[in-house]
Structure formats: structure tokens, C-alpha cells
N, C-alpha and C positions, 0 to 999 in steps of 0.2 A: 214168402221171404225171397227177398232176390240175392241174386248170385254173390252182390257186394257185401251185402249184410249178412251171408250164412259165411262169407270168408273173415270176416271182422268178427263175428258173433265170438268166439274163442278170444278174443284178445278182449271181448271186454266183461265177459265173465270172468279172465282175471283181475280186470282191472277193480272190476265191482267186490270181488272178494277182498282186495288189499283193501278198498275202501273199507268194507265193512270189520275190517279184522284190525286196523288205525282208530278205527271213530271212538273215540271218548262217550261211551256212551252214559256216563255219568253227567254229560254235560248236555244233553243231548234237551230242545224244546218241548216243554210242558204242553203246548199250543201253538200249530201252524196254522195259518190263513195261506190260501192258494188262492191266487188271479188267474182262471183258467183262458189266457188270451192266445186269439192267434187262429182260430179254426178257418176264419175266410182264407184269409192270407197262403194257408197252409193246402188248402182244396185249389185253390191256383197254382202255386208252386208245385204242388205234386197233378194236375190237371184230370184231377177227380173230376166227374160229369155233373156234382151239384153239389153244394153246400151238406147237404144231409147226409151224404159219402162221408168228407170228413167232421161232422158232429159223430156218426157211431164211430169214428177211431178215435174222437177225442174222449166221448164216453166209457170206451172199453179199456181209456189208458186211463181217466177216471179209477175202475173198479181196479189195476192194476196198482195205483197211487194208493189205493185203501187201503191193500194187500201189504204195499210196503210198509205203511206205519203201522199199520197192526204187529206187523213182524216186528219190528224195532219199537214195541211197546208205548208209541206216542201217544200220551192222553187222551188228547184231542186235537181236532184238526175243521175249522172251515173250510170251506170249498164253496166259492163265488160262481154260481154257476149261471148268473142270468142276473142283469142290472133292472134297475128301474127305469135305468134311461134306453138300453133295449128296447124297451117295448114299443119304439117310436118305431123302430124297424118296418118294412113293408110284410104284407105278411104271407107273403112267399120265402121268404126268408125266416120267420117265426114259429108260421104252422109246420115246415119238417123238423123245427126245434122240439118244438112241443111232443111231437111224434116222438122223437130221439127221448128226449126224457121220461115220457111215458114210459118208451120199453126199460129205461135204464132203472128205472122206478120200482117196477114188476124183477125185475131180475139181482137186484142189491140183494134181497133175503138169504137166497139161494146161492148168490158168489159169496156175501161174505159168513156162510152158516159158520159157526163154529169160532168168528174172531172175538164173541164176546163186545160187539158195538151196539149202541145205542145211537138212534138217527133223531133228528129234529131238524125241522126248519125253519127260518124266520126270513124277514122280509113281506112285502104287501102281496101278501098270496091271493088276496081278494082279487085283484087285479087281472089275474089270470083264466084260462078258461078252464069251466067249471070241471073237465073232465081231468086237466090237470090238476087243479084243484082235488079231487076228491082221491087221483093216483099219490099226490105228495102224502097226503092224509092216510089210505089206506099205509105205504110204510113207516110212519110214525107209528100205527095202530102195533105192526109188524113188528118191530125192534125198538120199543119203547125206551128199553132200560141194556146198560152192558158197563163193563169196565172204563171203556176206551169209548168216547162220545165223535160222531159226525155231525155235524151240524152244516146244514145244505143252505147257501143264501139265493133265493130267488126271490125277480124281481125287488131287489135289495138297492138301497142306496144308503150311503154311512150318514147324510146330512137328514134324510126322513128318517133316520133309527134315531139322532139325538131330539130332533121333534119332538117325537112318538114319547121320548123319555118324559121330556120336560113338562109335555102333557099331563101326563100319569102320574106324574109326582105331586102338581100343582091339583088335579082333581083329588090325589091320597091327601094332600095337606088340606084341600077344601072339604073333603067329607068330615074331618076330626076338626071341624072348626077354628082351625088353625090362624091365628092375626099376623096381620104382618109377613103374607105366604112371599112376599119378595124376597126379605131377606131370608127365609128358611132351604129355599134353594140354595144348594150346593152342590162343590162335583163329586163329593159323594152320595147325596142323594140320587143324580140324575144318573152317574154309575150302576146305582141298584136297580133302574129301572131299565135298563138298556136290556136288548134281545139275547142279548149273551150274558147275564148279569150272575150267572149259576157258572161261568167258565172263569179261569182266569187270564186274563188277556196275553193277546200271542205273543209268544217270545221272539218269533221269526214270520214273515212275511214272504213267498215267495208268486214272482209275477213271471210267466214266461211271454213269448216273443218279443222280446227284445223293449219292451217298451218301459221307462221307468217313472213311473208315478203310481199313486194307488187310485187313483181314478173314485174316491170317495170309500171305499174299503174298508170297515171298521175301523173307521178317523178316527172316533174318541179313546177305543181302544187299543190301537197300533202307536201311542204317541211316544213310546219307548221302545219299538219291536225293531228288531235287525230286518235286511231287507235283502232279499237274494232277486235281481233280474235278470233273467235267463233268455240269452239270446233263443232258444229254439222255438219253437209253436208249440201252442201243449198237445198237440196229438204226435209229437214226434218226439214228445220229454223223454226222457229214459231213467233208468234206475240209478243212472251214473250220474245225470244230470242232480237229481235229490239226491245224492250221498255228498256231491262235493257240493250242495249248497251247505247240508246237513256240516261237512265236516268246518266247511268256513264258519260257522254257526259258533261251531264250539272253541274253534280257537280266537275268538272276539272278545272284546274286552268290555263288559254292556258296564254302561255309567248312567243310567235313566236318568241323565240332563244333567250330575252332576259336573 
């Protein structure tokens, strides 16, 4: 900790307290989705020696992000951790990815013992390397079932998750010999079939560094969710940061397109 931030550290532990001790917590989101953006950007500006310096601070604020909504009782929560369009990346920039989420992978059990969470992930995990692959798998194995669900999107895209639906639906309506399968699509069929179809869609969306768009992010089911963009990078997010997204949250007035 540097000298700045252990003389700030007290002023924003109160500040974080007032937050928490204001927040309506009755109003508080059933389901966040998080855009974890911002790690290159942030290993520049802070003049870390490689990419993979700041992926393990963005990871460790990761397992700190869990910690928070566990405490404040948050159902559920996505966390975008790796696109589909990623993967085009050179893979010098990948393979310490990859590294990074392995250990982060291995070490989830054990930071969050005791929160009562449930992990899963979705996204085209085939795509990935097998040893990832089989690390994502081994914590699903791990944390099966809990109150309060994580759901991990890698190698994720929201336009190949409505695909994937419409697929699925159109083969469930072709195996029950279904006529006429055009018009029996609908958005609530292709709804049941989506990767998140067991959740109920986010209430709140939050993106950090600064960027605003959701970059294809649970499109079908963000089409009512509030949207908090967060100037900072997310290895540098803070607890201050999610409380006043948290508290603008609650004071909004959601009209799902009325």
C-alpha cells in the first residue's frame, strides 16, 4: 500500500460505511452482470512489467467483488470474464490469461468457503484450452450448488448465446414432431433456452473503465437492466465504487420500456 492510499484508506472506510448504512437494501438487484474492462489499459497506467501483473490484480479484485455481494446478500451475479471475440488476441497476451484464470480457478473454493455460492459457467468453453477447460470444470465439480449463484462467462458472446437458443429450441420442436416449427418460436421459448435461462435477468449491469456499451453482454437479457459505467479499470474498482453504482441502482425508477 502506498503512502497515498494508507493516508486516504480512513476516509474511505468511512465513506464506505455511510454507504452501506444509507443503501435501501430492500431495493437492492436480484442479479448483476459485470464487464470486467480495463486490465491492459490499467498495467500501462500503473507501468506493471506485463499484462499478467495486472490480470492477477484484476483477479484478486474479482474474488474481493464476490466477497462484496455475498455480504450484501446478492443472489446472483455474472461476471464476463473473457469474450469470444478475445480470442482473436495474439497469444502472448492469452496464454498469461489463461495462467491467471487457472490459478484464479484453483483458488475460488477456498476464498469463498463458507459464502454459500454456487459457480457455473457458460459460454463456448470448447474453444478453449483443454487445461482450462478441465480447471473451469474441476470448480463447477467444486461448488455445484449454494444460495447465492456466480455464473463465470468465458469465451462468451450475447449474439452466439441467442444462436445457441434458437437452435435448441428449433431441434426440442423438431424432435416432438412439431409443424409449423416457424411460427412456434417465440421470445419466450428462445428465453428458456438461453445459458442463463435457470436466472432471472439482471437488474443492473455494471461496465468499468470508462467505456459505455455492453459490447454484446447478455443482449437478450439486459433489455430492461440499469446500467452503471464506471470510469475506473476494474483492477483498480473499489468497494466505494460498487456501493454508489449499488446505491444509484436503488434510487431509479425501472419502467421496463413502459
Amino acid at each position: 500500500m502506498g503512502l497515498r492510499e494508507a493516508a486516504t484508506r480512513p476516509l474511505y472506510r468511512f465513506y464506505e460505511n455511510r454507504l452501506l448504512a444509507t443503501l435501501d437494501r430492500s431495493r437492492l438487484p436480484r442479479h448483476i452482470g459485470v464487464i470486467h474492462d480495463g486490465h491492459r489499459r490499467y498495467a500501462r497506467s500503473e507501468g506493471l512489467p506485463d499484462y499478467q501483473a495486472s490480470y492477477r490484480v484484476g483477479m484478486k479484485k474479482f474474488v474481493e467483488f464476490l466477497h462484496w455481494s455475498a455480504e450484501l446478500e446478492v443472489p446472483a451475479v455474472t461476471c464476463w470474464l473473457l469474450s469470444k471475440e478475445n480470442l482473436a488476441r495474439p497469444d502472448d497476451e492469452l496464454l498469461p490469461y489463461y495462467e491467471v484464470l487457472q490459478e484464479l480457478f484453483e483458488e475460488i473454493p477456498d476464498a469463498l468457503s463458507g459464502a454459500n455460492v454456487g459457480v457455473r459457467f457458460i459460454g463456448s468453453l470448447d474453444l478453449l484450452p483443454a487445461d482450462l477447460q478441465a480447471s473451469a470444470k474441476r470448480l463447477e465439480e467444486r461448488m455445484p450448488h449454494g444460495d447465492r449463484r456466480v455464473t463465470i462467462a468465458l469465451a462468451y458472446g450475447g449474439r452466439q448465446e441467442i444462436v445457441d437458443a434458437v437452435k435448441d429450441l428449433v431441434a426440442k420442436l423438431a424432435s416432438e414432431g412439431t409443424d409449423d416449427i416457424a411460427d412456434r418460436i417465440d421470445a419466450d421459448g428462445i428465453a428458456a433456452n438461453l445459458y442463463t435461462a435457470d436466472l432471472p435477468d439482471p437488474d443492473l449491469v455494471i461496465r468499468t473503465s470508462g467505456e459505455a456499451r455492453l459490447s454484446g453482454f447478455l443482449l437478450w437479457q439486459s433489455a430492461y437492466a440499469e446500467y452503471a459505467f464506471v470510469d475506473v479499470y476494474w483492477p483498480a474498482f473499489r468497494q466505494i465504487d460498487f456501493l454508489r453504482a449499488l446505491r444509484d441502482f436503488t434510487r431509479r425508477t425501472r419502467r421496463y420500456g413502459k
